[in-house]
C-alpha positions as CSV (number, residue, x, y, z in Angstrom):
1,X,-6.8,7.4,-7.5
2,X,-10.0,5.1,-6.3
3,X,-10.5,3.9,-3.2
4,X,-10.9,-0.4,-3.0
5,X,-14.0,-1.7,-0.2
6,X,-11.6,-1.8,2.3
7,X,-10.9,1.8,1.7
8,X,-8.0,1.7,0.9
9,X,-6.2,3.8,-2.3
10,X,-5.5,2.0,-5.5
11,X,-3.9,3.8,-8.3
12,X,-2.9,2.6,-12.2
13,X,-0.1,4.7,-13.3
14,X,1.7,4.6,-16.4
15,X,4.9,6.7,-16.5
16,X,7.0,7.8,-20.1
17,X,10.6,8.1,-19.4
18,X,13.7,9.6,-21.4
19,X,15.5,7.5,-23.2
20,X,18.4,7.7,-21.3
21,X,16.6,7.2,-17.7
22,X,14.4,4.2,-18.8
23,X,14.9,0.4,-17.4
24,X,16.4,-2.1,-19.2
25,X,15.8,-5.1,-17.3
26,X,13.8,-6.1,-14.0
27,X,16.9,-5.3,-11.7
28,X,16.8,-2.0,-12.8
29,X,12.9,-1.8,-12.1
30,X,13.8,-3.8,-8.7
31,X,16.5,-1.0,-7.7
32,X,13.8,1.6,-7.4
33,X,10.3,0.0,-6.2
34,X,9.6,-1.8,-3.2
35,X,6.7,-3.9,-2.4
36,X,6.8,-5.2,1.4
37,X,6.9,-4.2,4.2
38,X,9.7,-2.1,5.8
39,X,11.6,-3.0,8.9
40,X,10.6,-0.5,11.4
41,X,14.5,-0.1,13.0
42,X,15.2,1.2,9.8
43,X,12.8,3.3,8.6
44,X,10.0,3.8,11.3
45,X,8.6,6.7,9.7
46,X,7.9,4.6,6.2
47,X,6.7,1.6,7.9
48,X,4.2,3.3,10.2
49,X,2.6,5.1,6.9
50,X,2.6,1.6,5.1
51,X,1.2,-0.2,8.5
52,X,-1.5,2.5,9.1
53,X,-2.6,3.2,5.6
54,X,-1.8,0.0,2.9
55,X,-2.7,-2.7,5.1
56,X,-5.9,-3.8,7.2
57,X,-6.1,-6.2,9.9
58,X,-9.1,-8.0,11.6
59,X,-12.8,-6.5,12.0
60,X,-15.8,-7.1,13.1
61,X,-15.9,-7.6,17.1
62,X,-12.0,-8.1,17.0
63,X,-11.5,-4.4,15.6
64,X,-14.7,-1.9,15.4
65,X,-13.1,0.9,14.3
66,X,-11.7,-0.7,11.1
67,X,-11.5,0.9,7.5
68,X,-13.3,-2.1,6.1
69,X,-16.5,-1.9,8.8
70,X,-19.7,-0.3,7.3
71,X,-23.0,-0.5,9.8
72,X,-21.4,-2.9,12.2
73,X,-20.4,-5.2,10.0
74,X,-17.1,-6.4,7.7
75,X,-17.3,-5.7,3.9
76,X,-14.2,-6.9,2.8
């Protein structure tokens, strides 16, 4: 796990599966992982964890208290 500017965590992961468990084509893969954003009157619980930590909005003046502000000013 490393953490990008922003703060935020970044991982590489490379996973072996059994034979009989691994993907054989990009449905399969698209069955189990999703990248986007949830809609919260489904799941509120998951989208509040992806909305507070995988995703940063505006800072500087318009957000002080962001992840990506370091001594008053924006690193992104």
């Amino acid at each position: 796990m490393e953490f990008q500017k922003r703060g935020l965590p970044h991982t590489h992961l490379l996973v072996w599966l059994a034979p009989e468990f691994k993907f054989r084509s990009a449905g399969d893969v698209d069955s189990v992982i999703l990248a986007g954003i949830l809609d919260k009157n489904q799941d509120l619980v998951c989208y509040e964890i992806v909305s507070r930590f995988m995703m940063h909005g505006p800072c500087s003046a318009a957000n002080p208290k962001a992840q990506s502000m370091e001594k008053n000013k924006c690193f992104k």
